[in-house]
C-alpha positions in Angstrom: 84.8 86.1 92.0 87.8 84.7 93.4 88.1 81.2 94.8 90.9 79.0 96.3 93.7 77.7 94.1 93.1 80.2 91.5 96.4 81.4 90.1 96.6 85.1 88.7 100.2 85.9 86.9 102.0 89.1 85.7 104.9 89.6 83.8 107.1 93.2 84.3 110.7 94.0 85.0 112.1 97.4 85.7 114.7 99.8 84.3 117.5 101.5 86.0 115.8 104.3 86.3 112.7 103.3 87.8 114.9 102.4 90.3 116.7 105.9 90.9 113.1 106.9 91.0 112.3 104.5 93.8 115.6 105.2 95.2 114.9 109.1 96.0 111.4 108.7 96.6 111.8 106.5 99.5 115.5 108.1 100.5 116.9 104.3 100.2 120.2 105.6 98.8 122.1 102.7 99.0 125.0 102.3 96.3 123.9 98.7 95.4 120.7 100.2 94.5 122.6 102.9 92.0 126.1 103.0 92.0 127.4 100.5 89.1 131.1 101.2 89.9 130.3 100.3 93.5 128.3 97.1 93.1 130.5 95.6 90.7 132.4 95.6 94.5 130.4 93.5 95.7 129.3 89.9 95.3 126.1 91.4 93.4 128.5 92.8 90.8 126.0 94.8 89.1 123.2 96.8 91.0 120.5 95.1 92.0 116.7 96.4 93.1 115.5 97.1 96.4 113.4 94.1 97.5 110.8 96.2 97.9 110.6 97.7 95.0 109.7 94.3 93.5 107.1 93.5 95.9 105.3 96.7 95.0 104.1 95.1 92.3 101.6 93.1 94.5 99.5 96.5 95.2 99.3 97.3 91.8 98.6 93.9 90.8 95.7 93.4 93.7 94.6 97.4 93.0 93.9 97.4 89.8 94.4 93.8 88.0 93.5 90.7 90.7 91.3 90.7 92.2 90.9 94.7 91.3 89.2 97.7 92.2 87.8 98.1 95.1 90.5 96.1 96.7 92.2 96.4 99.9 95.3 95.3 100.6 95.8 94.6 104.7 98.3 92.0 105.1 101.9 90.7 103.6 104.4 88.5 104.7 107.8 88.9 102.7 110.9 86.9 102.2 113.6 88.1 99.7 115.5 85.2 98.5 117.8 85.7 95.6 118.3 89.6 94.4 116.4 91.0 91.1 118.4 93.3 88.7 117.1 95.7 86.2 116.2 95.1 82.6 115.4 91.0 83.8 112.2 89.9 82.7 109.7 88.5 86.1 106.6 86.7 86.8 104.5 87.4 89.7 102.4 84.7 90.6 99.6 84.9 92.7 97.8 82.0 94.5 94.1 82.5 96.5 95.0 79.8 99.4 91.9 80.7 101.0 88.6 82.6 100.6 87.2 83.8 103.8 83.5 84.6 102.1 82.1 85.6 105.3 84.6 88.7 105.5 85.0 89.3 101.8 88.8 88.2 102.6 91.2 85.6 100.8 94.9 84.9 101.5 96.9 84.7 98.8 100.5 83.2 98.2 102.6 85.8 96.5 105.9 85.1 94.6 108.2 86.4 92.0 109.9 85.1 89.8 112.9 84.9 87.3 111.3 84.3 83.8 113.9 82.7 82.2 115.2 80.5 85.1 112.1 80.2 87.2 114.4 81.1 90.2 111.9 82.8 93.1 113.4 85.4 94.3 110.7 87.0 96.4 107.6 84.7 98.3 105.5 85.8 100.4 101.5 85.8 101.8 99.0 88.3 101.3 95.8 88.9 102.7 93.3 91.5 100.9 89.6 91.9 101.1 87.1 93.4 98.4 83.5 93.8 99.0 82.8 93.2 95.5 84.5 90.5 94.2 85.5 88.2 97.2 81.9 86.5 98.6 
């Protein structure tokens, strides 16, 4: 069971190609996603990952990790703050704010982070609900 103020982390980063993957997958096509020769344009200087990208991680992380099967994913608030680049290693650290027993529900406080720096780069709220493991 889940309960407030519980703190669930996970540590990944991406490669390059992961995010050409994600890239023609969702049609996001955009240079500073996959062009090195055209971010090193701009004030990135190196391509960075879609946002997004990055904050799928949450529905693995709630799917199959925290608080796990069975779980449904229904809400998320996102801000993305500094940009992420491949090959860096990340946290993602996940706080129950609240358990809503009654409706096998909790909100939960989702960030990522740099590793090495501790530099968030992507916060956010979620709000999931599992039959099973939320009462």
């Amino acid at each position: 069971m889940i309960e407030t103020n519980q703190v669930y982390t996970h540590d990944f980063k991406f490669t390059q190609d992961e995010v050409n993957q994600f890239a023609k997958t969702t049609g996001d096509q955009n240079p500073v996603h996959t062009n090195a020769e055209y971010a090193a344009k701009t004030f990135f200087k190196k391509p960075i990952m879609h946002g997004m990208l990055g904050a799928s991680l949450f529905s693995k992380v709630f799917g199959t990790l925290f608080p796990g099967e069975g779980t449904i994913y229904l809400k998320q608030s996102l801000s993305f703050l500094k940009p992420m680049y491949v090959e860096v290693d990340y946290q993602a650290i996940f706080t129950v704010k609240e358990v809503i027993n009654e409706k096998n529900r909790a909100t939960i406080e989702t960030l990522i982070k740099d590793k090495a720096t501790g530099i968030v780069c992507t916060s956010g709220e979620a709000m999931v609900m599992n039959v099973d493991k939320i009462k």
